[in-house]
VEXVOGU-219527 format. One record per residue (C-alpha): x, y, z; residue in one letter. Coordinates in pm, whole numbers, plus 50000, padded with zeros to 5 digits. Example, Ala and Ser with C-alpha at 12.3 -4.5 7.8 and 13.67 -1.06 7.14 Angstrom:
# VEXVOGU-219527
512304955050780a/513674989450714s/
This chain:
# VEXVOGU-219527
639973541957877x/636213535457874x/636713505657693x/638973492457998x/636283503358254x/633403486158074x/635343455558039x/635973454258422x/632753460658501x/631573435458256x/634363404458399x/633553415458775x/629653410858725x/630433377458576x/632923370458827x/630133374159113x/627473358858899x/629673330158878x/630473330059292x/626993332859368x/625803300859150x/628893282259314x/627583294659647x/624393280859585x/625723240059474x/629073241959725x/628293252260104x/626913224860267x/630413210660404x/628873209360771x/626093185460623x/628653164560448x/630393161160754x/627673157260968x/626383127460726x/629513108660711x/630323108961090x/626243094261169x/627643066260964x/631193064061138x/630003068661482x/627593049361722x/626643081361930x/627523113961751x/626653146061928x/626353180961716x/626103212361854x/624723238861621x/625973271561726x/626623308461590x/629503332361628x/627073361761856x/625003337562027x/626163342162433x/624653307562520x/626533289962251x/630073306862341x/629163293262725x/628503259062617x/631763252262374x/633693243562677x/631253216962775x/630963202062487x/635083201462460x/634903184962775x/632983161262672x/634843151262363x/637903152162592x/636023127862886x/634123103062584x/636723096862305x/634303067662190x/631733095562127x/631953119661825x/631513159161896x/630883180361647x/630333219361617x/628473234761332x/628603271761265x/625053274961135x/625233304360973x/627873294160706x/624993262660593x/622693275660425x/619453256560476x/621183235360703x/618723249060999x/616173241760814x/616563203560676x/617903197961128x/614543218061223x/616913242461390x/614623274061541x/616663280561838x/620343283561911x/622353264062041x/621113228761930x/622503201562032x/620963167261874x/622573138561962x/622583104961687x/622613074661785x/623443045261506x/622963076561236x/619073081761413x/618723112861582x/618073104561987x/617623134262137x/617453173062089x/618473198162364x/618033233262259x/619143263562489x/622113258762722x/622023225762933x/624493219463204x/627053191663130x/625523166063350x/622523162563101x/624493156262828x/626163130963016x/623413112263107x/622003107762755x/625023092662657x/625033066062962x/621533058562868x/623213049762527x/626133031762627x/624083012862925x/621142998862723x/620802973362461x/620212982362080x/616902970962106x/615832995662376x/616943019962228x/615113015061848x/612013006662010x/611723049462079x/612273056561727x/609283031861669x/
């Protein structure tokens, strides 16, 4: 009977030994995804949020209405705490962030809740003006 128990212990340790490593090389899916749609999209907007954070449950809808109002306009939504070190390689201190790409370069940041109009206008600015306006502020 001991001989059982040690075994299981033994085969679970390795079993979360093993999850942990894996952890560590597979959970950067929102990255991934966040990397292939700046290269799919001409204005990509991603809102980095977290499950307990009141200002980020009040600004889903906007940003839903806003994929809903813009379908030439990517919207994503990252749960931040399932990335690890994904705040940290998007400078992300504050929640929500929203940073919106433009041609795979990041535009503009908005951190805290913004009201839907601001959002808005960024993207005008983006549509409305020519490419070289626009790279001449990442200059």
């Amino acid at each position: 009977m001991k001989k059982i128990i040690t075994i299981s212990l033994i085969a679970m340790g390795i079993s979360l030994i093993i999850l942990f490593v894996l952890s560590r090389f597979y959970h950067h899916t929102g990255d991934i995804e966040i990397e292939k749609a700046k290269n799919k999209n001409e204005i990509l907007i991603v809102d980095f949020w977290a499950e307990g954070c009141g200002p980020c449950r009040k600004l889903s809808p906007i940003m839903d209405e806003i994929k809903e109002e813009f379908p030439d306009v990517e919207v994503m939504k990252v749960d931040i705490n399932g990335e690890d070190g994904l705040h940290k390689k998007y400078c992300i201190e504050f929640l929500p962030t929203v940073i919106i790409f433009y041609k795979g370069v990041e535009y503009f940041r908005i951190v805290g809740f913004h009201e839907k109009s601001e959002y808005i206008q960024h993207i005008n600015a983006l549509r409305g003006s020519n490419n070289s306006e626009i790279m001449m502020k990442f200059r």
